[in-house]
N, C-alpha and C positions, 0 to 999 in steps of 0.2 A: 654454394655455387660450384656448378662441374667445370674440370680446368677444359681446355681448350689442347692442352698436349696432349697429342697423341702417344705419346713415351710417361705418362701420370701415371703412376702406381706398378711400372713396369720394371725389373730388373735389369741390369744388363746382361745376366745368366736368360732370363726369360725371352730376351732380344735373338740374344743368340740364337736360342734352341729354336723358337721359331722362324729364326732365317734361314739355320741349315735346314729344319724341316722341307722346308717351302721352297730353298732354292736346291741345296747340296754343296757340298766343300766345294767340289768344282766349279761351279759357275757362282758361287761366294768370291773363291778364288779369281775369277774372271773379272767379275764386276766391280771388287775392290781388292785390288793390288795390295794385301798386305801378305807377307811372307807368313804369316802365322795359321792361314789361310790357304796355302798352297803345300806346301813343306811336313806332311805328318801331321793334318791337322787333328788339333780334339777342343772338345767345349775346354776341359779343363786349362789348356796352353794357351789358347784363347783368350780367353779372360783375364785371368795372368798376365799377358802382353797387354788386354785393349785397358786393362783398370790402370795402369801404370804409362801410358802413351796418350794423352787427350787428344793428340791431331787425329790419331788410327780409331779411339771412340768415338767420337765426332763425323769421322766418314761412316763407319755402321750406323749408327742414330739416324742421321741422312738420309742412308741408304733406304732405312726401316721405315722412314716416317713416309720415302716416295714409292717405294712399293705398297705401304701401307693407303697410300692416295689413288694410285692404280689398279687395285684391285690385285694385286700378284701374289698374295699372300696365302696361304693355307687355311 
C-alpha cells in the first residue's frame, strides 16, 4: 500500500534542498522565521539546527507539505 505522506521516503537534507531550490534562503527566511535561515544560511547549518530542534522541523515539514499542495514547488 503507498503511504499517503507526502514527506514518505524523503530526507530532511532532500526537503531542504528542494525548498531552497524552489523558494531561496530569502524568502525561506521570510516565510519561516528561523534564524538559521536568515543569518549565513547553508544546507549544512541547517540541518544541524532543524535535526536537533522538532518545533523549527515541524514548521519546514509544514511548510513543504503546503507548498507541496499548492503547486509552489520546483
Amino acid at each position: 500500500m503507498e503511504s499517503k505522506d507526502p514527506l514518505h521516503g524523503l530526507t530532511l537534507e532532500k526537503i531542504l534542498i528542494h525548498l531552497v531550490d524552489s523558494f531561496g534562503w530569502d524568502e525561506l527566511g521570510y516565510q519561516i522565521r528561523i534564524n538559521c535561515f536568515i543569518s549565513n544560511p547553508s544546507i549544512q547549518s541547517s540541518l544541524k539546527f532543524l535535526r536537533k530542534t522538532p518545533w523549527a522541523r515541524t514548521k519546514v515539514e509544514d511548510f513543504y507539505k503546503d507548498a507541496l499542495k499548492k503547486g509552489k514547488l520546483k
